[in-house]
VOBAVEX-216054 format. One record per residue (C-alpha): residue number from 1; residue in one letter; x, y, z. Coordinates in steps of 0.1 Angstrom, whole numbers, plus 5000, padded with zeros to 4 digits. Last residue first. Example, Ala and Ser with C-alpha at 12.3 -4.5 7.8 and 13.67 -1.06 7.14 Angstrom:
% VOBAVEX-216054
(atom 2, 'S', (5137, 4989, 5071))
(atom 1, 'A', (5123, 4955, 5078))
This chain:
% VOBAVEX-216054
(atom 465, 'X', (5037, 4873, 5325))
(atom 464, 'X', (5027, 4909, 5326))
(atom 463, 'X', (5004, 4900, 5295))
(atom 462, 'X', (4985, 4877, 5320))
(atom 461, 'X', (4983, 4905, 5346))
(atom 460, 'X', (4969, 4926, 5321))
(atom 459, 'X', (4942, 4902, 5311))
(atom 458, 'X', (4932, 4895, 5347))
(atom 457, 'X', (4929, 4932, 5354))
(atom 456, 'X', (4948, 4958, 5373))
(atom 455, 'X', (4954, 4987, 5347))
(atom 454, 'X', (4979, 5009, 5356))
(atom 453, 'X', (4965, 5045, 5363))
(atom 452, 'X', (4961, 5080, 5337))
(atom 451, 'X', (4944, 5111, 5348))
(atom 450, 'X', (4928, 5140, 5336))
(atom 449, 'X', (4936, 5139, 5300))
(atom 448, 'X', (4921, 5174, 5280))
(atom 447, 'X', (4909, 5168, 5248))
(atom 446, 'X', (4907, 5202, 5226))
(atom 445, 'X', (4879, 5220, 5202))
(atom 444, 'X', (4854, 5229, 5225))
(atom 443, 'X', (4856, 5207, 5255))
(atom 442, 'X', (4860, 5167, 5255))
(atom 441, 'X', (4870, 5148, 5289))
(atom 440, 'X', (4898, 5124, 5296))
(atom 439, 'X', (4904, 5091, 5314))
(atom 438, 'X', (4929, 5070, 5304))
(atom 437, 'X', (4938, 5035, 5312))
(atom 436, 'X', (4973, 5017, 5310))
(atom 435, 'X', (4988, 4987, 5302))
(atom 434, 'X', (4989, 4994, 5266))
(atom 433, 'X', (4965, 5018, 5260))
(atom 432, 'X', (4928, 5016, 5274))
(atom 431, 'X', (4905, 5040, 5271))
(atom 430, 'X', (4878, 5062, 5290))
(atom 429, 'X', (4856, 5092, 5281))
(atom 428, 'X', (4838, 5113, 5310))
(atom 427, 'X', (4805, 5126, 5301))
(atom 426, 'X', (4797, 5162, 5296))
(atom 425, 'X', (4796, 5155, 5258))
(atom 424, 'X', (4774, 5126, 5255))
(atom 423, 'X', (4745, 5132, 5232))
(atom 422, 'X', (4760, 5150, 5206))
(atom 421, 'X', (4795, 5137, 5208))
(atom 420, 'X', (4785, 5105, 5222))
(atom 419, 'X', (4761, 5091, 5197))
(atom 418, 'X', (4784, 5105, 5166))
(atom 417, 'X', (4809, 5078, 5181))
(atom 416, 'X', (4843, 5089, 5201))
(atom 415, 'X', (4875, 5084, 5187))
(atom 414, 'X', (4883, 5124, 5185))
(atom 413, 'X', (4915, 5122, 5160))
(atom 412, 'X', (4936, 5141, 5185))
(atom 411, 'X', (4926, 5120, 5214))
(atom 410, 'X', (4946, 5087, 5195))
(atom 409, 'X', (4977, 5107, 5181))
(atom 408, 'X', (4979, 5129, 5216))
(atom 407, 'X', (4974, 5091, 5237))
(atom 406, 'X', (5002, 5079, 5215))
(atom 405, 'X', (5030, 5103, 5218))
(atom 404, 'X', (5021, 5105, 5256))
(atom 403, 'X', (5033, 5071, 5251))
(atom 402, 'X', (5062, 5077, 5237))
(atom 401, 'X', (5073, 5101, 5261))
(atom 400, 'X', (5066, 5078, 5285))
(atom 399, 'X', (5090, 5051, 5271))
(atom 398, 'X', (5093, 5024, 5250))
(atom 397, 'X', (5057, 5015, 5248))
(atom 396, 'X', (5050, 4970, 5237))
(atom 395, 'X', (5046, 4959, 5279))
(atom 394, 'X', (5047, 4991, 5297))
(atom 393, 'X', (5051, 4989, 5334))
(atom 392, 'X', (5035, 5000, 5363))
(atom 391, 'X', (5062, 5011, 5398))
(atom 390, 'X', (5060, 4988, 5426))
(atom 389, 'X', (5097, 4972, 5418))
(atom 388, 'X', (5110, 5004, 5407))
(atom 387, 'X', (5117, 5018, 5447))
(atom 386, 'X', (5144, 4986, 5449))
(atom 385, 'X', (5166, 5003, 5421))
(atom 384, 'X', (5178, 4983, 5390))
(atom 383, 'X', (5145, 4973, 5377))
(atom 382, 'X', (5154, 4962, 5343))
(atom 381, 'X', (5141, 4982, 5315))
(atom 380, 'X', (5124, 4959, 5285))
(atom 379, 'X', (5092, 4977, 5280))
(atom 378, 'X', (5091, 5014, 5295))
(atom 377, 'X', (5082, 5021, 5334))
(atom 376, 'X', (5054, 5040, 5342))
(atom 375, 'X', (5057, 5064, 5365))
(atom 374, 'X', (5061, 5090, 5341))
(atom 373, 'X', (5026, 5091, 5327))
(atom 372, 'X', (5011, 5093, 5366))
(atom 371, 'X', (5030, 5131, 5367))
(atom 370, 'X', (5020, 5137, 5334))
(atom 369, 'X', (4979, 5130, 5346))
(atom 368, 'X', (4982, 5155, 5380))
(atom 367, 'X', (5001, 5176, 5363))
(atom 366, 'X', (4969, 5180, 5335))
(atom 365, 'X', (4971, 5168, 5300))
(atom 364, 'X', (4958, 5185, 5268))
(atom 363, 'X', (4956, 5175, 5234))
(atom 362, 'X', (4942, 5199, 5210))
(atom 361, 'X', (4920, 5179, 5184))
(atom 360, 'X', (4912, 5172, 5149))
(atom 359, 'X', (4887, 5187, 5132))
(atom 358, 'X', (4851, 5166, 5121))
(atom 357, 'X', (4836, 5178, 5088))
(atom 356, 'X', (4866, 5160, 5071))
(atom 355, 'X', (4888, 5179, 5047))
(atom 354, 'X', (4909, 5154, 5027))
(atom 353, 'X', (4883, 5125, 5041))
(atom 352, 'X', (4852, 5141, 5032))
(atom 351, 'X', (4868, 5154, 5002))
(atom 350, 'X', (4867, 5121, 4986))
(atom 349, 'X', (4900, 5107, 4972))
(atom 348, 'X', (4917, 5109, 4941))
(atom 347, 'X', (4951, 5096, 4933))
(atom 346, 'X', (4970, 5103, 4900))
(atom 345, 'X', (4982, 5078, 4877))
(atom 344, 'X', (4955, 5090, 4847))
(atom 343, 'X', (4984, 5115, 4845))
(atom 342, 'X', (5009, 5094, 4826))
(atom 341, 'X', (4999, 5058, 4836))
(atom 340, 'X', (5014, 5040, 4808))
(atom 339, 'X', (5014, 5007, 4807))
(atom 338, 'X', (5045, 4991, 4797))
(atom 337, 'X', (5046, 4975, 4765))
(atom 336, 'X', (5074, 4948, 4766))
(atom 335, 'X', (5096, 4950, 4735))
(atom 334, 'X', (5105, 4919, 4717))
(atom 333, 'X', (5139, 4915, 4706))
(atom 332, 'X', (5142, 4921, 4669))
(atom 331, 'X', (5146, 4891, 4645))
(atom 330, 'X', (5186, 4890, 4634))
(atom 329, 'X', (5191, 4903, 4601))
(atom 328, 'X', (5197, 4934, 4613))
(atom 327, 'X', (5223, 4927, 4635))
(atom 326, 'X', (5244, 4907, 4608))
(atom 325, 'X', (5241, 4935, 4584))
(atom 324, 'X', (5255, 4962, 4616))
(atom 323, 'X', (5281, 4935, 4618))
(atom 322, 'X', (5288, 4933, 4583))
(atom 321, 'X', (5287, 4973, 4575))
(atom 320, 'X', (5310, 4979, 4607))
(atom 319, 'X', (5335, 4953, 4586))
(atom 318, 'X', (5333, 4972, 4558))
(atom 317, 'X', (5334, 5005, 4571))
(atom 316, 'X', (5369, 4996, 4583))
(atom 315, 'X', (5375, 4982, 4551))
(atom 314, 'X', (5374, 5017, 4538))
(atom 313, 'X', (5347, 5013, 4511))
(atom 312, 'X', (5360, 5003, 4470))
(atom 311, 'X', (5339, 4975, 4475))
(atom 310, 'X', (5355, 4942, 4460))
(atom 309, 'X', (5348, 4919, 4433))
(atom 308, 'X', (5385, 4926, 4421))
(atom 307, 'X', (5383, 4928, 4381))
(atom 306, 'X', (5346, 4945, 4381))
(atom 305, 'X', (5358, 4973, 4408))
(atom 304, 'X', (5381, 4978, 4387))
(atom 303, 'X', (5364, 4978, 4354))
(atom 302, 'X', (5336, 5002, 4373))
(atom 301, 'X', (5368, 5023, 4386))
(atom 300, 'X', (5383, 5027, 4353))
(atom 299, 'X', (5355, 5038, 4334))
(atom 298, 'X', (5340, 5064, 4363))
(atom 297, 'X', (5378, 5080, 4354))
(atom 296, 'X', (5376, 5083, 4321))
(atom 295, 'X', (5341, 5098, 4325))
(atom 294, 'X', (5353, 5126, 4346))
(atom 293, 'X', (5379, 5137, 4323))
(atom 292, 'X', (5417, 5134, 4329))
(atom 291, 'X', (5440, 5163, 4336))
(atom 290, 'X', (5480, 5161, 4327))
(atom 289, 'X', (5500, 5184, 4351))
(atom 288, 'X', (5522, 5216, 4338))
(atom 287, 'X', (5546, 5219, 4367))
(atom 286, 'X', (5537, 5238, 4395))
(atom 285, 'X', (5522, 5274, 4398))
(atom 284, 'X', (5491, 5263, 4379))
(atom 283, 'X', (5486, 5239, 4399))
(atom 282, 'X', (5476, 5257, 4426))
(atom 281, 'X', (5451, 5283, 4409))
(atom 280, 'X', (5431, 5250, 4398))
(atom 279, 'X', (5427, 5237, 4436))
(atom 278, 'X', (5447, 5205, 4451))
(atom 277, 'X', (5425, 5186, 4466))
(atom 276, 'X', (5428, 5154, 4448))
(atom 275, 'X', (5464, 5154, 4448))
(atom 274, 'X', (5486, 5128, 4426))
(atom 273, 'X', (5522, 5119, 4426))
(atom 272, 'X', (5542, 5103, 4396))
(atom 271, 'X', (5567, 5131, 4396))
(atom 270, 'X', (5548, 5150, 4364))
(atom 269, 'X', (5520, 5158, 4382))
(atom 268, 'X', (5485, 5142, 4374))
(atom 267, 'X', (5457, 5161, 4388))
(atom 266, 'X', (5426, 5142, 4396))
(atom 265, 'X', (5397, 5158, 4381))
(atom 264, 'X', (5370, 5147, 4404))
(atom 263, 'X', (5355, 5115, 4408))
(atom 262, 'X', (5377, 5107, 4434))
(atom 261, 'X', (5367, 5131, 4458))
(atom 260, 'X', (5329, 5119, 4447))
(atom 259, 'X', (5342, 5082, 4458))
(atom 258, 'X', (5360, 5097, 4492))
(atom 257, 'X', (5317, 5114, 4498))
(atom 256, 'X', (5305, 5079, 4491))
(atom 255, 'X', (5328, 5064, 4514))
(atom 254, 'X', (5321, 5089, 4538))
(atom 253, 'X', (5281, 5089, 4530))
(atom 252, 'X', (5287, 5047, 4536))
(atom 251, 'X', (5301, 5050, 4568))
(atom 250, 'X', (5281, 5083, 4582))
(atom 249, 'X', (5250, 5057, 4574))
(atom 248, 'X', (5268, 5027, 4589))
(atom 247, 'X', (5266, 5052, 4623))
(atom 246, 'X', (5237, 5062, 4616))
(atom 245, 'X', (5223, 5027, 4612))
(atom 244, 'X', (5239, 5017, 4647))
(atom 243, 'X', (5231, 5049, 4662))
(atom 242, 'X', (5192, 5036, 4651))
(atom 241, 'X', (5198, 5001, 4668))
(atom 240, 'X', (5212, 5015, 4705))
(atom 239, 'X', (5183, 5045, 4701))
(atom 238, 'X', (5156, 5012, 4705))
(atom 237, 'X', (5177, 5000, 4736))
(atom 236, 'X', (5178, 5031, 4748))
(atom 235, 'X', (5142, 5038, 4744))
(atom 234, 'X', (5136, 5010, 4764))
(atom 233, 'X', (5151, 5020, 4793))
(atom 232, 'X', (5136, 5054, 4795))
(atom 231, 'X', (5104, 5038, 4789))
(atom 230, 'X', (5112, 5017, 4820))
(atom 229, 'X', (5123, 5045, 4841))
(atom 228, 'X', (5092, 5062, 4829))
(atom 227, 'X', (5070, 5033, 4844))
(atom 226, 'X', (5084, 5032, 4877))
(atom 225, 'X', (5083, 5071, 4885))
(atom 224, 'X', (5046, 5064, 4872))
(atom 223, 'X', (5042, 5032, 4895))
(atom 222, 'X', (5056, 5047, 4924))
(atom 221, 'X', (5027, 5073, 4922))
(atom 220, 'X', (5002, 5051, 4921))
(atom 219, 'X', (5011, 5032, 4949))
(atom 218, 'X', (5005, 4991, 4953))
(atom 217, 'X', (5032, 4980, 4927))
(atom 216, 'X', (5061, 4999, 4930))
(atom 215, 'X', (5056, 5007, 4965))
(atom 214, 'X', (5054, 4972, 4975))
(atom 213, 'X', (5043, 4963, 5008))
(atom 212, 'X', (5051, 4925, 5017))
(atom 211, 'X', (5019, 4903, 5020))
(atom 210, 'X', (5004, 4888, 5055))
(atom 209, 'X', (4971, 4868, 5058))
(atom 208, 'X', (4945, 4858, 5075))
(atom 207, 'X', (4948, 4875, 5110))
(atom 206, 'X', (4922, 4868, 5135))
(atom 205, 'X', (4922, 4899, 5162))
(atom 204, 'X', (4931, 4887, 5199))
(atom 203, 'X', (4943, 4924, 5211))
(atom 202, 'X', (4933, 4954, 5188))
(atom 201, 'X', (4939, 4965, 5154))
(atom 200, 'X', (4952, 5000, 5140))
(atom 199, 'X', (4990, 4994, 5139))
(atom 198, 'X', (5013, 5022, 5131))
(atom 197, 'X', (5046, 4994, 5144))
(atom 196, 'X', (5048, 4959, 5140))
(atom 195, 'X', (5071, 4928, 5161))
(atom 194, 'X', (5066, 4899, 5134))
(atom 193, 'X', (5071, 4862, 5154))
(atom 192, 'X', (5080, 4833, 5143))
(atom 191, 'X', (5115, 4832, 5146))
(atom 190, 'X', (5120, 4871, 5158))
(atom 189, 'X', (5114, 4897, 5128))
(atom 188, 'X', (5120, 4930, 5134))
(atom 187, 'X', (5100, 4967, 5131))
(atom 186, 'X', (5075, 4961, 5100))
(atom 185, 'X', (5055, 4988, 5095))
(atom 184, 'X', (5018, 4982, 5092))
(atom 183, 'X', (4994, 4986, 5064))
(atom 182, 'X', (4959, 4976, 5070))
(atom 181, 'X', (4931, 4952, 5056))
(atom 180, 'X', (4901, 4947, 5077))
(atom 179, 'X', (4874, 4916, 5064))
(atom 178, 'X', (4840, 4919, 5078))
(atom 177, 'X', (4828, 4898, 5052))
(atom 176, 'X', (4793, 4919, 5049))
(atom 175, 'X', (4808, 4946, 5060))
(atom 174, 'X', (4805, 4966, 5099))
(atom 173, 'X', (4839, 4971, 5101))
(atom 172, 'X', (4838, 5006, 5082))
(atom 171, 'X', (4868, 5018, 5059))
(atom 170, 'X', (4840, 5037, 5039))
(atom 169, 'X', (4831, 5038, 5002))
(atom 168, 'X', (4817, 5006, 5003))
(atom 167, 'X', (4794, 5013, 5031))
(atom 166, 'X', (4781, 5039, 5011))
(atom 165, 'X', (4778, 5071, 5027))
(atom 164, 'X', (4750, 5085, 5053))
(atom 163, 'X', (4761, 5117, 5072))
(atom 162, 'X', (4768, 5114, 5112))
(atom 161, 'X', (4797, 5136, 5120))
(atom 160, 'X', (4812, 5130, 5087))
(atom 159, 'X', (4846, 5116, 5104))
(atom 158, 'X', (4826, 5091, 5124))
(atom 157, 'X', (4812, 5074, 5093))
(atom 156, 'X', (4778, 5068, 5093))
(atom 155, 'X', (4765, 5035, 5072))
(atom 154, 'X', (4747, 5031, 5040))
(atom 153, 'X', (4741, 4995, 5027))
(atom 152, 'X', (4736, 4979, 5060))
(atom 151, 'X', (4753, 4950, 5080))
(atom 150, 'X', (4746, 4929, 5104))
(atom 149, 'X', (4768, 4898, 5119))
(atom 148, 'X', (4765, 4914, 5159))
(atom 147, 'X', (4792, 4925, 5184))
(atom 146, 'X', (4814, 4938, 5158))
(atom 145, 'X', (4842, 4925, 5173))
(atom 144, 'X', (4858, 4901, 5152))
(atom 143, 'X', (4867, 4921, 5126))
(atom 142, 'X', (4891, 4897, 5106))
(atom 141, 'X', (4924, 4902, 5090))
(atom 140, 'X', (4945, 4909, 5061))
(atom 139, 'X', (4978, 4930, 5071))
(atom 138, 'X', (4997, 4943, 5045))
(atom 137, 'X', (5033, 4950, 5051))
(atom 136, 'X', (5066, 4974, 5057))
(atom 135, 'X', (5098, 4978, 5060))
(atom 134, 'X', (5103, 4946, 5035))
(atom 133, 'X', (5137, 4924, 5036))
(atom 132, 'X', (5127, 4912, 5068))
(atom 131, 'X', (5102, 4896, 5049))
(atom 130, 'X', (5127, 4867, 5033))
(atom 129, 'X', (5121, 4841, 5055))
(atom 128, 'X', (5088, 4846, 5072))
(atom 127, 'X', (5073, 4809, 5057))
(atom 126, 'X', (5106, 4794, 5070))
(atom 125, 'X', (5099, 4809, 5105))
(atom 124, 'X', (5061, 4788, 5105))
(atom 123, 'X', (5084, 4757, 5109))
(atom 122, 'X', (5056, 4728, 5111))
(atom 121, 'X', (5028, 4758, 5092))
(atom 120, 'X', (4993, 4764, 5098))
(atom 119, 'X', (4992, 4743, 5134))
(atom 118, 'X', (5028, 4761, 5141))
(atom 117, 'X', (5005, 4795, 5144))
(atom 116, 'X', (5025, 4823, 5133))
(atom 115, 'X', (5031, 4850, 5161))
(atom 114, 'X', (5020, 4887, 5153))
(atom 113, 'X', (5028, 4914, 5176))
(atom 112, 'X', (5017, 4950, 5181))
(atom 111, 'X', (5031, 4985, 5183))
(atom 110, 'X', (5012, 5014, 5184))
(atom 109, 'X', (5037, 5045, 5186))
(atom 108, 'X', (5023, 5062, 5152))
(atom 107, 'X', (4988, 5064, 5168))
(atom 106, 'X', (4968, 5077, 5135))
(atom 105, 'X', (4992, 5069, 5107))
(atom 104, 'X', (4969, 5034, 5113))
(atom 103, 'X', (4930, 5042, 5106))
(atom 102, 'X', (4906, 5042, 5134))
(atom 101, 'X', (4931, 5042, 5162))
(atom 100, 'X', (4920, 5022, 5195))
(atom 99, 'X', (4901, 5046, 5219))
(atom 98, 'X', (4870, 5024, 5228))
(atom 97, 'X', (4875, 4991, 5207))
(atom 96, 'X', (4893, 4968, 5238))
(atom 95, 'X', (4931, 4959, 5247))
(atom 94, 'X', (4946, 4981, 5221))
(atom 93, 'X', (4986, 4976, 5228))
(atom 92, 'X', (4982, 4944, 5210))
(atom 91, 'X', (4990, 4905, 5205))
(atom 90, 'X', (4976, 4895, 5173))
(atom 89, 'X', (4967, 4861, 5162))
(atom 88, 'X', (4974, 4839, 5137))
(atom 87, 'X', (4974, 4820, 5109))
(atom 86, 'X', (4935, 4824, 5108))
(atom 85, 'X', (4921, 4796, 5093))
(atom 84, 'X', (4898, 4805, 5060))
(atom 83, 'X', (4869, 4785, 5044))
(atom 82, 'X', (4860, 4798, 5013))
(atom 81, 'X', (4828, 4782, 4993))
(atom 80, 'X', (4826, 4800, 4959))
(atom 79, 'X', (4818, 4775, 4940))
(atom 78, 'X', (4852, 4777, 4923))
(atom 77, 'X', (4868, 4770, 4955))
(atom 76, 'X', (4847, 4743, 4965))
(atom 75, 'X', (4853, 4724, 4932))
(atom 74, 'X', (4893, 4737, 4934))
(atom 73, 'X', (4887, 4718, 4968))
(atom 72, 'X', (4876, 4684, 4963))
(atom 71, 'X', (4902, 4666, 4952))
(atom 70, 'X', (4922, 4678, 4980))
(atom 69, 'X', (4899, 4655, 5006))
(atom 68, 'X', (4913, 4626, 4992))
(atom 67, 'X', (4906, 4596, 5016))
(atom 66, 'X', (4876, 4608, 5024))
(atom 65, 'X', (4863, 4602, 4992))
(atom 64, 'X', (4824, 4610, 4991))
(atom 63, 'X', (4829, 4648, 5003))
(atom 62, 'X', (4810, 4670, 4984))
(atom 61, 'X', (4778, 4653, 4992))
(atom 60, 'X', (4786, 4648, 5028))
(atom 59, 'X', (4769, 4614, 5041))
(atom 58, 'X', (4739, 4616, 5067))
(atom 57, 'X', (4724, 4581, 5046))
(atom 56, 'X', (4691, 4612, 5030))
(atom 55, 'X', (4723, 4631, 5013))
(atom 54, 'X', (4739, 4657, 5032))
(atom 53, 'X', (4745, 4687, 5012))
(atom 52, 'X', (4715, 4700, 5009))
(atom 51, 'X', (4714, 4704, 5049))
(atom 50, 'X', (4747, 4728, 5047))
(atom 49, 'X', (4729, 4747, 5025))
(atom 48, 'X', (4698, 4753, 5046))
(atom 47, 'X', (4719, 4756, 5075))
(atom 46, 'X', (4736, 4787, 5058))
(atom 45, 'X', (4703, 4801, 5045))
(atom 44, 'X', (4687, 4800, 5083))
(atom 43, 'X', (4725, 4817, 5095))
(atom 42, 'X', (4713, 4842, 5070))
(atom 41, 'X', (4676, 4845, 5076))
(atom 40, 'X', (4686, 4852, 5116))
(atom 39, 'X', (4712, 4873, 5105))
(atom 38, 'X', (4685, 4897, 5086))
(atom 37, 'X', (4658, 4892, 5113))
(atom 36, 'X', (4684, 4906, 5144))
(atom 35, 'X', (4690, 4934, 5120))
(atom 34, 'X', (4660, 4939, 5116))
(atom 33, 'X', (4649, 4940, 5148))
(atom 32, 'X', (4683, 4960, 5158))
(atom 31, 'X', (4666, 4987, 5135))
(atom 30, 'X', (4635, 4984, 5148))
(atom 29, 'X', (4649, 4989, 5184))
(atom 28, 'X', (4665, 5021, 5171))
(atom 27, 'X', (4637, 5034, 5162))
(atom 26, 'X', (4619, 5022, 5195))
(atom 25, 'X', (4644, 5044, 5212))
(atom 24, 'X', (4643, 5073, 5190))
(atom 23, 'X', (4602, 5075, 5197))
(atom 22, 'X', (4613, 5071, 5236))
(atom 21, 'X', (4635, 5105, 5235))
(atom 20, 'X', (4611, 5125, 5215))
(atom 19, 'X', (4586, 5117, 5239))
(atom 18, 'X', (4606, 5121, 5264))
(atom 17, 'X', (4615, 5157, 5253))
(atom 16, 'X', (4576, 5162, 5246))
(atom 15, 'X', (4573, 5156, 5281))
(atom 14, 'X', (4595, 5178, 5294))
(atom 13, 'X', (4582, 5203, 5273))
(atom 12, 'X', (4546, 5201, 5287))
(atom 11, 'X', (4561, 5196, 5323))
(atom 10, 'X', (4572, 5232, 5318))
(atom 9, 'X', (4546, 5245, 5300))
(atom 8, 'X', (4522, 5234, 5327))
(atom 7, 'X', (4545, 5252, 5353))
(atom 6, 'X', (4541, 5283, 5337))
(atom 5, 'X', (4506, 5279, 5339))
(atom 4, 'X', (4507, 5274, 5367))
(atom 3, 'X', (4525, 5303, 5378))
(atom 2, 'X', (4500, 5326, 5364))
(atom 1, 'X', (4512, 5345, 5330))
């Protein structure tokens, strides 16, 4: 073949590459059209609504008594119309999206904060009384970050390396509430504040709410150890009533078993004494003793018993036969039916996320990188010697080991997008954590951290402070 030609089918494929390249692009710019056209129609919806509910004067509908606003708001509520006010706003290590954990066991070392607004609440440390009792809570808060209100049905999660799932069996931001919810361990409590741990959230996200974690209600497991504790319970309050009636059972087949003694031939010596056990080969070695037949006897107890109204039982069974009467007559306690969760209790997930398509990661740094981790300084050292007071510091890491902790947990977990693993893999990748940025690279299998430097931004310096 002619170098020309050669050369032809070179331009030839490196056109058809472009091709290929631009024909991606404008799918992807339909997609952000209709995206673009879906919010559009929404915030359009949204106006429309609002517009119904002023009347032709400019007077809110729903609101005709100023003066009592509350009136109104189980009808809102029951409409449907929410409005929600954050009660505050979190102060993270994760100053942007690139690198910050996905989920929150991720990047064990995270540590945020969470200060209660005093517009929610006059004495927002009364509303946190109590909570230190909890290690850990749910976090309820907003995704404020997406960049843009759409939202799709399917969506790619980064752990199946670009398949299509439904977005409602996904942890994705991109929902149509864009509501996050994550559980975060709680490390102290400081008048208003809450000082967390395993976080998964960046700086300046809207919280909405905060519960306490509890295992024996929110984990399946805890709830089957819970529930046979309280059927182990109850069965010993329903055994305490059946030893009761075995025990008054016992009572009465003793009396019964003394009345059967009795019935026997009761020997008659001639000294006046009597032996109910005493066998027929016995007697006959003692003084001839006078027997008396079986009905004689019956006779005499029924006109005895007849005479003195009484029960010929011990009157120690007698008095366990009142109170064990006097129970039973009582109604029964009621019972509370537990649900039982037996093996229906047990968790399933998807096997995307027990055995994901995506491994995790050998973390790597170079001297060059450890040697920049130590110079950091942890949170809450003084500077005792003059050569720290140039050195970086950590505002929420406690130390460099701890840190290095954190960038392994996030690098291990691969946080970039589908985009840049398959398109982007000779391309540095860069992150922020705490007050310090990262630069790495990808290879085969492992993360390798080339160099880590203070950040030297505005937002930094104002976190400094």
């Amino acid at each position: 073949m002619c170098p020309l030609c050669e050369s032809c089918g070179e331009n030839i494929r490196k056109i058809n590459q472009q091709v290929s390249v631009m024909r991606k692009e404008i799918r992807n710019v339909r997609q952000a059209l209709d995206g673009a056209v879906r919010a559009h129609r929404k915030h359009l919806m949204s106006v429309q609504t609002a517009v119904a509910k002023i009347d032709s004067s400019g007077h809110d509908k729903t609101d005709c008594t100023p003066s009592s606003p509350s009136s109104s708001a189980p009808d809102a509520l029951e409409q449907g119309m929410i409005r929600t006010v954050p009660i505050g706003y979190i102060t993270s290590c994760f100053s942007a999206k690139n690198g910050t954990p996905r989920q929150p066991t991720i990047c064990g070392a995270s540590r945020a904060q969470l200060r209660i607004q005093q517009s929610v609440f006059n004495n927002p440390q009364h509303a946190l009384a109590g909570l230190q009792q909890y290690s850990h809570v749910w976090i309820i808060f907003l995704f404020h970050k997406n960049g843009h209100l759409s939202y799709k049905a399917k969506v790619k999660p980064p752990r199946l390396n670009g398949q299509r799932v439904g977005v409602y069996s996904t942890r994705s931001p991109h929902r149509p509430n864009s509501l996050g919810l994550t559980l975060a361990k709680l490390e102290k409590i400081q008048g208003d504040t809450l000082h967390l741990s395993d976080i998964d959230m960046i700086a300046g996200t809207p919280v909405l709410d905060v519960k306490p974690y509890i295992p024996e209600y929110d984990s399946p497991n805890s709830r089957t150890v819970f529930d046979s504790q309280q059927s182990q319970s109850d069965t010993d309050l329903t055994a305490a009533p059946e030893n009761k009636q075995t025990s008054d059972f016992n009572c009465d087949a003793e009396s019964k078993r003394d009345d059967d003694d009795e019935d026997e031939d009761v020997i008659f010596h001639p000294g006046g004494k009597s032996d109910t056990d005493v066998s027929l080969t016995a007697s006959l070695t003692e003084a001839a003793p006078v027997f008396l037949p079986k009905e004689t006897l019956s006779l005499l107890k029924e006109v005895e018993s007849f005479v003195n109204k009484e029960d010929s039982s011990p009157p120690e069974c007698e008095s366990k036969r009142r109170v064990s009467g006097r129970v039973n007559n009582e109604a029964p306690e009621p019972i509370t039916d537990w649900p039982c969760y037996g093996a229906d209790s047990s968790t399933t997930i998807a096997d995307w996320i027990r055995e994901p398509p995506v491994s995790s990661l050998d973390v790597r740094f170079t001297p060059h990188a450890q040697k920049q981790l130590e110079e950091f300084l942890p949170v809450g050292r003084e500077t005792a010697e003059p050569s720290d007071c140039g050195r970086p510091r950590f505002k929420f890491l406690r130390s460099p080991e701890e840190a290095a902790a954190a960038i392994r947990g996030v690098l291990s977990a691969d946080p970039r997008s589908v985009y840049r693993r398959t398109r982007c893999r000779d391309r540095l990748f860069f992150f922020t954590l705490d007050t310090a940025h990262v630069t790495c690279w990808f290879g085969e299998g492992f993360s390798e951290v080339l160099q880590v430097r203070p950040v030297r931004s505005q937002q930094t310096k104002e976190l400094l402070q």
